[in-house]
C-alpha positions in Angstrom: 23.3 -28.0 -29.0 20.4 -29.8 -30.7 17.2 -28.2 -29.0 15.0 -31.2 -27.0 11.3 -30.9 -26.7 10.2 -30.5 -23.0 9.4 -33.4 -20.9 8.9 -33.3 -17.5 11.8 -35.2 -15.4 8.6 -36.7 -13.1 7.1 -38.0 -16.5 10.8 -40.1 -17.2 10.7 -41.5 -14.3 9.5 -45.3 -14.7 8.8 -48.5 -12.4 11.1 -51.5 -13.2 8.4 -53.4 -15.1 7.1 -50.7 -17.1 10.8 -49.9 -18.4 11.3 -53.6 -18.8 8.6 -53.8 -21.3 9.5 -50.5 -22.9 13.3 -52.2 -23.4 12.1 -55.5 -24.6 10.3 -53.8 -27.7 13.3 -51.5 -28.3 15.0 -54.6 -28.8 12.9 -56.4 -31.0 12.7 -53.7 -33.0 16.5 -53.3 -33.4 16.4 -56.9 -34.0 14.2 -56.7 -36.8 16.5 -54.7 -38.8 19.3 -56.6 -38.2 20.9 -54.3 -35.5 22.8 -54.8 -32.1 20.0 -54.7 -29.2 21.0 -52.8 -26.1 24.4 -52.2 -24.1 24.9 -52.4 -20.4 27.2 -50.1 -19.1 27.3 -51.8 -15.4 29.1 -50.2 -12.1 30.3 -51.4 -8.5 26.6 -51.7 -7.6 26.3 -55.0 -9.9 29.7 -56.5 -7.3 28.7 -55.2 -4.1 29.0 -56.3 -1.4 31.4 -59.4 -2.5 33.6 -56.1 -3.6 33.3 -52.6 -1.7 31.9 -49.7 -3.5 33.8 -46.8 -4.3 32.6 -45.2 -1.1 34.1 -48.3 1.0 37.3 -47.9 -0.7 37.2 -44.2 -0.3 36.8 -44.4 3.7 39.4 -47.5 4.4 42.3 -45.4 2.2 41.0 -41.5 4.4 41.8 -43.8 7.4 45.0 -45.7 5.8 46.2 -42.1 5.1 45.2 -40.3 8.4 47.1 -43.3 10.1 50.0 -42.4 8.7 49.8 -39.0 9.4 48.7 -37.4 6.1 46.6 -35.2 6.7 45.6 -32.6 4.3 42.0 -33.2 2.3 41.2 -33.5 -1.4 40.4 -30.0 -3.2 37.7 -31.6 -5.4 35.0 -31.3 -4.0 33.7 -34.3 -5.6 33.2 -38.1 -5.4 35.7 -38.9 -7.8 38.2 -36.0 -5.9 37.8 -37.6 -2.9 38.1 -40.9 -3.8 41.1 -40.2 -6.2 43.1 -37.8 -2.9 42.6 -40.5 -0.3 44.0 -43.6 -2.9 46.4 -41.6 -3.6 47.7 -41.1 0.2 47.0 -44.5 1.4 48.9 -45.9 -1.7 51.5 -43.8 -3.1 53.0 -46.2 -5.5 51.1 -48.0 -8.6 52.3 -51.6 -7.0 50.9 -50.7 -4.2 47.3 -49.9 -5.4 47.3 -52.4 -7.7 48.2 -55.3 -4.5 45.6 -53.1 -2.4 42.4 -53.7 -5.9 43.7 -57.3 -6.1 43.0 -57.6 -2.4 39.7 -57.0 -2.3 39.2 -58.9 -6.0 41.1 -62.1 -5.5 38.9 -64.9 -4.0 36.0 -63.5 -3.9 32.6 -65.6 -5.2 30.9 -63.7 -7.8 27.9 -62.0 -6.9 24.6 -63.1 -7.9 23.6 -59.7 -9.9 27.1 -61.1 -12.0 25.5 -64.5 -12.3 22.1 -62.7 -14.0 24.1 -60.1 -16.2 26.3 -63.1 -17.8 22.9 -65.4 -18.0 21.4 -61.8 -20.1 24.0 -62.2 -22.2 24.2 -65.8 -23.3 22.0 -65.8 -26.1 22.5 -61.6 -26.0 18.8 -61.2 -26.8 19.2 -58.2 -24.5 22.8 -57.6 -25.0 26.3 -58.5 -26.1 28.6 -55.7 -24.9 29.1 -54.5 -21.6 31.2 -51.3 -20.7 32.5 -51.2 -17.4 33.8 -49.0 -15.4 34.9 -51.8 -12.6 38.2 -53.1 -12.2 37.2 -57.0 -10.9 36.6 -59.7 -12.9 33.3 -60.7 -11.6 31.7 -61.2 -14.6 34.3 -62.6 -16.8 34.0 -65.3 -14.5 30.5 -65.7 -14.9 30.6 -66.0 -18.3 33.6 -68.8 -18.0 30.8 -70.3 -15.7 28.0 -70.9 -18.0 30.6 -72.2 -21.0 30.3 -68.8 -22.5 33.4 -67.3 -25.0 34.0 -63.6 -25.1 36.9 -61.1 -26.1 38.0 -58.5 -23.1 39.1 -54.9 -24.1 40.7 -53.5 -20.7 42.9 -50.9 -22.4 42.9 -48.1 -25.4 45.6 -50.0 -27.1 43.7 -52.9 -27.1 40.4 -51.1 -28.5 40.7 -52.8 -32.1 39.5 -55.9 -30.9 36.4 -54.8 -30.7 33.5 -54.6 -33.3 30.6 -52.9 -32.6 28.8 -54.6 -34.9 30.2 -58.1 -34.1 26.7 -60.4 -32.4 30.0 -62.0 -30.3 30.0 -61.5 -26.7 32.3 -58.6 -25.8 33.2 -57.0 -22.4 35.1 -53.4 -22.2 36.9 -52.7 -18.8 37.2 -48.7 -19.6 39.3 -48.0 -16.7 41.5 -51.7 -17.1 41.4 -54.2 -14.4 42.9 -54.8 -11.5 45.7 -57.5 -12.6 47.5 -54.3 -14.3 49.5 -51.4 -13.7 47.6 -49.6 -16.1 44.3 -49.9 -14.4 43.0 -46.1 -13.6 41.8 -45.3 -10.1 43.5 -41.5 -9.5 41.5 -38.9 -11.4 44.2 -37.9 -13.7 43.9 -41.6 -15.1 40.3 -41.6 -15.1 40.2 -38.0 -17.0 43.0 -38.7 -19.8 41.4 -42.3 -20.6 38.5 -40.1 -21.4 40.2 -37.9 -23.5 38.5 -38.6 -27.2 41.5 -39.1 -30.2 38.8 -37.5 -32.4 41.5 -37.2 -35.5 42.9 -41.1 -34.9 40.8 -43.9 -35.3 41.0 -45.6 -31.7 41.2 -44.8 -27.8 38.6 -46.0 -25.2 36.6 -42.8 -25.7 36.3 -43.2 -29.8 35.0 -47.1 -28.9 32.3 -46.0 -26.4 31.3 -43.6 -28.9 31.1 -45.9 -32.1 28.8 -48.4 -29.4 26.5 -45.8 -28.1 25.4 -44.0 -31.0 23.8 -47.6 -32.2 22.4 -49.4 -29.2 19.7 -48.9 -26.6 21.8 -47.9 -23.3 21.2 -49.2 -19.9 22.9 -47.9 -16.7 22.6 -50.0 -14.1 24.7 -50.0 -10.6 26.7 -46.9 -11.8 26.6 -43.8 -10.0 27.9 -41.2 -12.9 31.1 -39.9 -12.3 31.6 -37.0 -14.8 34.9 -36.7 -15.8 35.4 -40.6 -16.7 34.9 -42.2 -20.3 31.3 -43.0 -20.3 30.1 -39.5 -19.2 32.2 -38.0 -21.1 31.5 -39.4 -24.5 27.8 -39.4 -23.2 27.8 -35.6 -22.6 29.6 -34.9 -26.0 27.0 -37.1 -27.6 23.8 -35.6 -26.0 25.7 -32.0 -27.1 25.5 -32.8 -30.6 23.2 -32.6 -33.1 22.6 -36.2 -33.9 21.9 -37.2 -30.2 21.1 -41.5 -29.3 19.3 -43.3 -31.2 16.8 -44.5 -28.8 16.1 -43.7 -25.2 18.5 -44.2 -22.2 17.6 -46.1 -19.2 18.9 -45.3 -16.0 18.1 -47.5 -13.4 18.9 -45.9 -10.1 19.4 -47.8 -6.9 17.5 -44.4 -4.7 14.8 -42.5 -6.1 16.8 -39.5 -4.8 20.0 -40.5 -6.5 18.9 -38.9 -9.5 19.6 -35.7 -8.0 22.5 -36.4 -7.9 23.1 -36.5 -11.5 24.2 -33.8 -13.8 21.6 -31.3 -15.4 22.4 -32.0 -18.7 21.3 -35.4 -17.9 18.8 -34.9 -15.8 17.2 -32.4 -18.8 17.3 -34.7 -21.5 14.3 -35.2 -22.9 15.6 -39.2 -24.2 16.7 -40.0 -20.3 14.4 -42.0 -18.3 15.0 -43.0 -15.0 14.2 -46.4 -13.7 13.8 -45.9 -9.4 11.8 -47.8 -6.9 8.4 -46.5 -6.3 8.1 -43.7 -3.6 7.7 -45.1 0.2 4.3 -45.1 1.9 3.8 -42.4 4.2 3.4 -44.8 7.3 5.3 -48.4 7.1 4.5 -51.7 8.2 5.7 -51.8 11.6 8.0 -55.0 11.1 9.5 -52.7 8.9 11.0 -50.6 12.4 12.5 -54.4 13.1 14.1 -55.5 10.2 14.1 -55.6 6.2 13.9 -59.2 4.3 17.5 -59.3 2.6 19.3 -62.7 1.3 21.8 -64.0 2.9 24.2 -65.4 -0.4 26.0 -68.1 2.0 23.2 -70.1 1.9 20.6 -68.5 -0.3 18.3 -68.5 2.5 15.8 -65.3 3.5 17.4 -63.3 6.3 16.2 -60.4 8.3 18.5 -57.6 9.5 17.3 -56.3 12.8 19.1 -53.4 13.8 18.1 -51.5 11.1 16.2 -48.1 12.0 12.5 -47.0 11.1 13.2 -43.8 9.5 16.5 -45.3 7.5 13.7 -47.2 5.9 11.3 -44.3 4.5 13.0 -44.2 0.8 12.9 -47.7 -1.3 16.0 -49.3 -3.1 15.9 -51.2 -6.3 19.4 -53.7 -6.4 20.8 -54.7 -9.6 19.9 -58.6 -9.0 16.0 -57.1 -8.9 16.7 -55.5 -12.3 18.7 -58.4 -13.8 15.6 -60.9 -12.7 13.3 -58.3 -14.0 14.4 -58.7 -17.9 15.2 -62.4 -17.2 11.5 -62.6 -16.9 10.2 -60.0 -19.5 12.4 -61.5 -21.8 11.9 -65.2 -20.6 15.5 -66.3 -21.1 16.2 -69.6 -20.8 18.0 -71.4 -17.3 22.0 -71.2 -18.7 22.6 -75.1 -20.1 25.1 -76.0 -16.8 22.7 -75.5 -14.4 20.0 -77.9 -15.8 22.3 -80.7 -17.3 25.9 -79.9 -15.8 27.2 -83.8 -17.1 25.3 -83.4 -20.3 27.7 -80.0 -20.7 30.7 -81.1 -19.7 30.3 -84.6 -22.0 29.5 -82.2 -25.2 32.6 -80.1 -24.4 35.1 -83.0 -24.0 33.9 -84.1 -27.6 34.3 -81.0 -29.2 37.6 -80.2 -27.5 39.1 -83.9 -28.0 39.0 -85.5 -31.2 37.8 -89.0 -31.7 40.2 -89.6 -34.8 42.8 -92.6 -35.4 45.5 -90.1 -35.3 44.6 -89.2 -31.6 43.2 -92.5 -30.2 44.0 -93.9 -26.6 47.4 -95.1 -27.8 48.2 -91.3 -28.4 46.4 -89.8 -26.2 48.3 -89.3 -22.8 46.3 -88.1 -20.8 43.2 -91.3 -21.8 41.3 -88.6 -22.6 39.0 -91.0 -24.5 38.7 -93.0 -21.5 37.4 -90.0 -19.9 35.2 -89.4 -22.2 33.8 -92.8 -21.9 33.4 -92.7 -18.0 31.6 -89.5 -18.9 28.6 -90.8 -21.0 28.5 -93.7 -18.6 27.6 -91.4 -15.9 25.7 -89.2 -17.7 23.4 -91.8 -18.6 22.6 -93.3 -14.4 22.1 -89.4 -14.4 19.5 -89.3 -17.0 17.8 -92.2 -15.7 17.5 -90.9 -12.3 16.6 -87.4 -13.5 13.3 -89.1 -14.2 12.1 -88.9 -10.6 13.1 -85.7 -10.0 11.8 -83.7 -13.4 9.5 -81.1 -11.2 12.3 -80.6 -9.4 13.9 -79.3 -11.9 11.5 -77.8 -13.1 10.9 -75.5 -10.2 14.8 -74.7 -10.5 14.7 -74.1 -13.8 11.4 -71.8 -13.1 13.7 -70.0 -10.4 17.0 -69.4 -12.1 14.8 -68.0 -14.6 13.4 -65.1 -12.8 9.9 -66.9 -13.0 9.1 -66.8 -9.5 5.3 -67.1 -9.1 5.6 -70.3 -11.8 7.8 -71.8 -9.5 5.7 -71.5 -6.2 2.5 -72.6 -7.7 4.4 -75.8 -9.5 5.7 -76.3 -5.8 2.9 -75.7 -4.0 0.5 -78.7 -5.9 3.5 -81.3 -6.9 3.4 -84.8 -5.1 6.0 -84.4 -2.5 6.0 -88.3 -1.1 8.8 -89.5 -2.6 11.6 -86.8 -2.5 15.1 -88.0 -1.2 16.9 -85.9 1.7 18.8 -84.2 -1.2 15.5 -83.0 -3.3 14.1 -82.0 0.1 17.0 -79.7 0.8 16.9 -78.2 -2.8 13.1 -78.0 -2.8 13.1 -75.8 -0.1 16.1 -74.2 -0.9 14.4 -73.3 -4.7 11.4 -71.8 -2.9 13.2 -69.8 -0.4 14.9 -68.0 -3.4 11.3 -67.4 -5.0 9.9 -66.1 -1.7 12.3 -63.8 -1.2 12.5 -62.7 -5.0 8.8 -62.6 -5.4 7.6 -58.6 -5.9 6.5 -56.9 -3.6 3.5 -56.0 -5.3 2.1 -59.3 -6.0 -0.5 -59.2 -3.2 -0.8 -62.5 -1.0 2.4 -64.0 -3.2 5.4 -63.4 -1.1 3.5 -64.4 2.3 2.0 -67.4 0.6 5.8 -68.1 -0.7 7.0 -67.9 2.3 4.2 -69.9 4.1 5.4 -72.8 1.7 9.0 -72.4 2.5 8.0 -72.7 6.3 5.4 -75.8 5.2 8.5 -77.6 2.8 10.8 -76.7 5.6 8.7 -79.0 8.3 8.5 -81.6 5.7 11.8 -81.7 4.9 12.4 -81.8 9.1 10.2 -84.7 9.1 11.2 -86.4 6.4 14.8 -86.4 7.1 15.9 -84.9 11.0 18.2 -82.2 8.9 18.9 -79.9 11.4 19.4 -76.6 8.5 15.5 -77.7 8.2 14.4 -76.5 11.7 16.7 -73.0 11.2 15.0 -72.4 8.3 11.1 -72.9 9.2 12.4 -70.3 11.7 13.3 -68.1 9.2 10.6 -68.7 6.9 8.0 -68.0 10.0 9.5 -64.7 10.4 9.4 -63.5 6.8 6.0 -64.6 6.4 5.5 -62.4 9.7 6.8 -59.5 7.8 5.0 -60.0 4.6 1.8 -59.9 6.1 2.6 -57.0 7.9 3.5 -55.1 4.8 -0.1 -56.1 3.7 -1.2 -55.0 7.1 -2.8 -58.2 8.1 -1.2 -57.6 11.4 -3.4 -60.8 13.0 -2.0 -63.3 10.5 1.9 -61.5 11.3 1.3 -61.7 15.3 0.4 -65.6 14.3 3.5 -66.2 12.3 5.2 -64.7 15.0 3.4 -66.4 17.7 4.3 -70.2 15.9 8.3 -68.9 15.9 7.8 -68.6 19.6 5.8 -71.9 20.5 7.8 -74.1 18.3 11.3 -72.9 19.3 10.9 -71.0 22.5 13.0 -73.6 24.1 15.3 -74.4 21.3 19.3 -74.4 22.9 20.4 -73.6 19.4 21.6 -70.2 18.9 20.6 -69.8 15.5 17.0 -70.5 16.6 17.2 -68.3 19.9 18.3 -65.4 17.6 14.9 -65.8 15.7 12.7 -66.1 18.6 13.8 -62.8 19.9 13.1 -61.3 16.4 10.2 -62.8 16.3 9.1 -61.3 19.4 10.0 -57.8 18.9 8.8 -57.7 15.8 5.6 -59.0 17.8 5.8 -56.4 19.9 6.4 -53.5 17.3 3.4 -54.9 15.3 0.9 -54.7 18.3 2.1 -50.8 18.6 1.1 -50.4 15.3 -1.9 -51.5 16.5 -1.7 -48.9 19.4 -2.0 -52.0 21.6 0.4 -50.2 24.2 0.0 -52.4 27.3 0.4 -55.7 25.4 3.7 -54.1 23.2 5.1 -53.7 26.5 4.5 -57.2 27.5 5.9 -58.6 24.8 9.1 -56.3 25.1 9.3 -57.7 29.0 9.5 -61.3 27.5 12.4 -60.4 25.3 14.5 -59.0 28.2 13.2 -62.0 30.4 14.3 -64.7 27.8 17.7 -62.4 26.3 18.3 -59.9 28.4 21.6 -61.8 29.9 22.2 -63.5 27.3 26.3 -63.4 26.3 26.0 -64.0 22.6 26.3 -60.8 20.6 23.1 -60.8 18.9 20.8 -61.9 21.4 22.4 -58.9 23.9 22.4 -56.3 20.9 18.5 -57.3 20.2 18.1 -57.2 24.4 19.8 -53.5 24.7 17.7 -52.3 21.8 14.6 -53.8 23.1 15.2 -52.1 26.5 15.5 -48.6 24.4 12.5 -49.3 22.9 10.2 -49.9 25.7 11.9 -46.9 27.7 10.4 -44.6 24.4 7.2 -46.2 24.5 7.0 -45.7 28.2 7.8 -42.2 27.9 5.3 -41.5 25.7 2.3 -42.7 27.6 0.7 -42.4 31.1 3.4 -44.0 33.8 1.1 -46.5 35.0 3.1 -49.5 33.1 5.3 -51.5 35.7 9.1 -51.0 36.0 11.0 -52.8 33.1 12.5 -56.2 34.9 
């Protein structure tokens, strides 16, 4: 084995923008002598939660299995041990797991970090190949989405079809997909596809191989399983003498997943790890509420309240962060569909239909040129009402293209007077997205973001009586709550709070009942940060008043937990504090 110079494993661990900038020269370097730029080798992480993660799987087949009375535990004491044992028991049969993956595949929308990873490759300025070791089809579809042709390898057999040097668009599935029998889930399948056919020229192992000792690699939403393909090849490769060519990037969704890794990756001196910074020793107090997550429905900010304090102590970095994070540092254009969807769809009915005499309208059955004409017709009233909506599009285009901060200051000083009901909607919609996507350590950004969300969302109420406007000033009060009180400007969070309260206190809507009561304990946990005891406990007492018989779900859930909470708090100080009502 090739000796490696000694680097420290804290000095290869990186933030997400300062490996971002480190992979964007790696690329223009490879670029400028005519090579490939990076390959993503992408797990479940990149499809979650739209698909489970291995783990998911792993628990429904252990309780498929102990339903039917089998028993007996895996004897690897591994991930992929377990995960292979339990499959195996819930689903003895090949037709059976395969029905059980196309389950949890089949009609499900693609997830957002899919949406980025196909919009990385369309131009494949980061990256034309993709190994993966998932079985859905998440991002095939993606890349069908933004009009953008690619060849599939999902088996060794088919391992030809692929040229690593090709600049075409190319996705290997390393353990197959779903839609076939041969799709490896058991670890016998996973360990001989990852057997390497060193004398024959081909096998899934040889491919990997022939990619990775010419490209930059990034690992993203993958958790390392060691006996599959990738690791494999990888190990074998790092054991040699002649090693990568550049650096690896691991991004890793835990600081403390890295751990979890093998030594002989964890060693390497041409590993860096990409992780979230390391927590603060004390939180905000909204954080003991509730974390700011998106909620995909509706691409609106959301916040999770039953979510405990210390579960909150290490950060997480999510795929669609990293994917946004290279959008940007590689400023990638918006994909073509989603700034001029007719314009797209009239250029690809004329280069998939001819105009020629030999396939006019008399011969054409299906009057495509008739289609084509109806096409261009509308297409043009779309161009001519695009006019008064241009910075409107602009903000979207700013948005789907990563470039966050661009898109809330163009919002914040464009003339809003004369948007329709359906520019409202997307307006505030655009800026939610923004808010919620802007970092976390851009200072007063995200609270400003989400000040304007609340501000657009009032206008749009206005403007229009949409009722989705008044639910999502709610929402956009509370997160603006929270982002202060990550900046601990508690004053400006217990005013957020306090406007949730006064403007829909009374509100019959669930929906908006739901965020008062966050509001208000989030109030309340802020003002024990504070140490404010007797005015926490006040504020817990109007919670149970307003919630605390309330039958829906989530109001009684917030109630019960409120009612713990003040019983702690209670506990911990001088018993002179009234009996909780």
């Amino acid at each position: 084995m090739q000796a490696q110079p000694s680097i420290p494993l804290e000095s290869r661990i990186l933030e997400l923008r300062t490996a971002a900038g480190y992979i964007k020269q790696t690329c223009e370097y490879a670029r400028s002598k005519n090579r490939r730029p990076s390959v993503l080798m992408v797990g479940a992480g990149i499809s979650y939660p739209n698909i489970p993660l291995a783990s998911g799987i792993t628990e429904h087949c252990k309780s498929m299995a102990l339903a039917h009375g089998r028993t007996d535990g895996p004897r690897a004491a591994t991930a992929l041990g377990a995960y292979s044992h339990w499959f195996q028991r819930a689903y003895p049969s090949r037709a059976e797991r395969q029905d059980y993956l196309r389950s949890l595949v089949e009609n499900q929308p693609i997830s957002a970090a899919n949406l980025r990873l196909a919009h990385l490759m369309l131009d494949s300025t980061v990256a034309n190949t993709v190994l993966t070791p998932n079985f859905d089809d998440q991002l095939s579809r993606g890349l069908n989405l933004f009009d953008k042709r690619y060849i599939v390898c999902d088996h060794p057999q088919t391992t030809q079809r692929i040229d690593p040097e090709d600049p075409g668009t190319q996705l290997i599935h390393i353990h197959g997909t779903y839609r076939f029998y041969d799709c490896c889930n058991l670890q016998a399948e996973v360990e001989d596809r990852a057997k390497h056919p060193y004398p024959a020229f081909s096998g899934m192992a040889w491919l990997v191989q022939r990619i990775l000792e010419n490209r930059l690699p990034l690992v993203v939403g993958y958790s390392g399983w060691e006996d599959d393909v990738f690791m494999t090849v990888l190990h074998y490769l790092f054991s040699g003498a002649q090693g990568l060519p550049h650096n690896l990037y691991w991004f890793c969704h835990r600081r403390s997943n890295i751990e979890s890794l093998p030594d002989w990756l964890r060693s390497h001196a041409n590993v860096f790890f990409v992780a979230p910074p390391v927590a603060p020793a004390s939180l905000s107090a909204t954080s003991k509420a509730g974390r700011v997550e998106v909620d995909t429905s509706k691409q609106e900010t959301v916040m999770s309240a039953s979510e405990d304090y210390a579960d909150r102590r290490e950060l997480t970095l999510d795929a669609l962060d990293i994917f946004d994070e290279l959008i940007r540092t590689f400023e990638l254009r918006a994909p073509s569909i989603t700034v001029d969807p007719i314009q797209v769809f009239a250029d690809r009915l004329r280069s998939d239909i001819s105009p020629s005499s030999a396939f006019a309208d008399e011969r054409d059955p299906y009057q495509f040129q008739a289609v084509i004409r109806r096409v261009e017709a509308a297409l043009a009233r779309d161009t001519e009402s695009r006019r008064s909506r241009a910075v409107v599009d602009e903000i979207q285009a700013a948005v789907r293209s990563s470039r966050y901060a661009e898109a809330i200051d163009t919002a914040e000083s464009m003339n809003r007077s004369n948007l329709s009901a359906d520019e409202w909607s997307e307006l505030a919609h655009s800026i939610a997205i923004a808010a919620d996507g802007a970092p976390e350590d851009g200072g007063e950004l995200k609270p400003r973001a989400h000040a304007l969300v609340a501000t657009l969302a009032d206008e749009w109420w206005r403007a229009t009586r949409d009722s989705d406007a008044k639910i999502m000033l709610s929402k956009a009060l509370v997160n603006e709550g929270i982002a202060y009180g990550a900046l601990g400007r508690s004053p400006q969070a217990i005013a957020a709070y306090d406007e949730v309260v006064g403007r829909f206190g009374d509100a019959p809507e669930l929906p908006l009942r739901e965020r008062v009561a966050r509001a208000l304990v989030n109030k309340g946990n802020t003002q024990g940060e504070l140490e404010q005891s007797t005015e926490e406990i006040a504020t817990y007492d109007e919670v149970i008043r307003r919630f605390g018989d309330a039958p829906e779900l989530p109001l009684s859930s917030l109630a019960f937990e409120t009612r713990e909470r003040r019983k702690r708090l209670l506990a911990s100080i001088t018993p002179t504090v009234p009996p909780s009502p």
